[in-house]
C-alpha positions in Angstrom: 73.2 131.3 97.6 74.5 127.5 97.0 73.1 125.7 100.4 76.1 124.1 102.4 75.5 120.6 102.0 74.9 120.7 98.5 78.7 122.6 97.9 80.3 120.2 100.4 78.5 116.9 99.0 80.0 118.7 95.1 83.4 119.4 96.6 83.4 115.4 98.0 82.3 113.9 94.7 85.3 116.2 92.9 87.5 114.8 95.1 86.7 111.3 94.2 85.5 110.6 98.1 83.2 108.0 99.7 81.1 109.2 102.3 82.0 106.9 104.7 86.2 107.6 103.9 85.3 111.6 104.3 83.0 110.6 107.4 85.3 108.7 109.4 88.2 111.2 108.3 86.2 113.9 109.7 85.3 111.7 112.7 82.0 112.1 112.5 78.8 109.4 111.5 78.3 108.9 107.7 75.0 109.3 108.7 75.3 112.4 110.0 77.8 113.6 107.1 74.6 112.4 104.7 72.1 114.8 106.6 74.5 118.2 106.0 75.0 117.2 102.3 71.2 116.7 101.8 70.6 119.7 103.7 68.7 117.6 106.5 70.2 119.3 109.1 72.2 122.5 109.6 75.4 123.1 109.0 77.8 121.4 111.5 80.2 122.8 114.7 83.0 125.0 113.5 85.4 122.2 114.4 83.6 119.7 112.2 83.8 122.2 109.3 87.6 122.7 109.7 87.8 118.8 109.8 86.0 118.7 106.3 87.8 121.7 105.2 91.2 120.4 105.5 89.9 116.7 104.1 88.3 118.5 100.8 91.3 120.9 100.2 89.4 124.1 100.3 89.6 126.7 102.2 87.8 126.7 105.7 87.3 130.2 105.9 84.7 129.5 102.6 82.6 126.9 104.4 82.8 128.3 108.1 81.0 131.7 106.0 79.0 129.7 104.3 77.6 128.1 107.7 77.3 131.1 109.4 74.8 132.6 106.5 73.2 129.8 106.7 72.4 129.5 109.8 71.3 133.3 110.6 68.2 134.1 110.8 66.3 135.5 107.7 66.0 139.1 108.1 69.4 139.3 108.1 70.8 136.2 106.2 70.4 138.6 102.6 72.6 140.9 104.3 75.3 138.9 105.3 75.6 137.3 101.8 75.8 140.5 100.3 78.7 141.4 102.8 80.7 138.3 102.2 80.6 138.9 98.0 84.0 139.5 97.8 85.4 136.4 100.1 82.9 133.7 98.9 82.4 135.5 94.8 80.9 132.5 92.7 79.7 130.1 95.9 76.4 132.8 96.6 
């Protein structure tokens, strides 16, 4: 599966977005934005990822998956990816 960070720091750079603009639209450190898109630190709060969602026009339903998966544990995390195929297709 594509790690969080990584698709969100992808989705920023298509969008032709600093990390400090998307940062301070989110409300949230650029610091802090940095860590998730180098996969420092786990995916944020669900209200962070609708923030980021609506500022990198995709839908939030995609990231707040992605988060979740990433942030079970590992017996079950294989499980959970297969499940959510047919929402997230090409992002696992």
């Amino acid at each position: 599966m594509r790690r969080f960070g990584t698709h969100l720091r992808e989705l920023r750079h298509q969008r032709g977005l600093t990390l400090e603009a998307t940062a301070r639209r989110a409300e949230i450190q650029k610091g802090y934005l940095s860590g998730i898109e180098l996969n420092l630190v786990n995916p944020p709060s669900p209200p962070v990822i609708r923030a980021l969602a609506r500022i990198l026009g995709t839908p939030k339903r995609q990231l707040l998956l992605m988060a979740v998966i990433e942030k079970a544990p590992k017996e079950i995390r294989k499980d959970l990816e297969n499940a959510f195929t047919p929402i997230l297709g090409g992002l696992l």
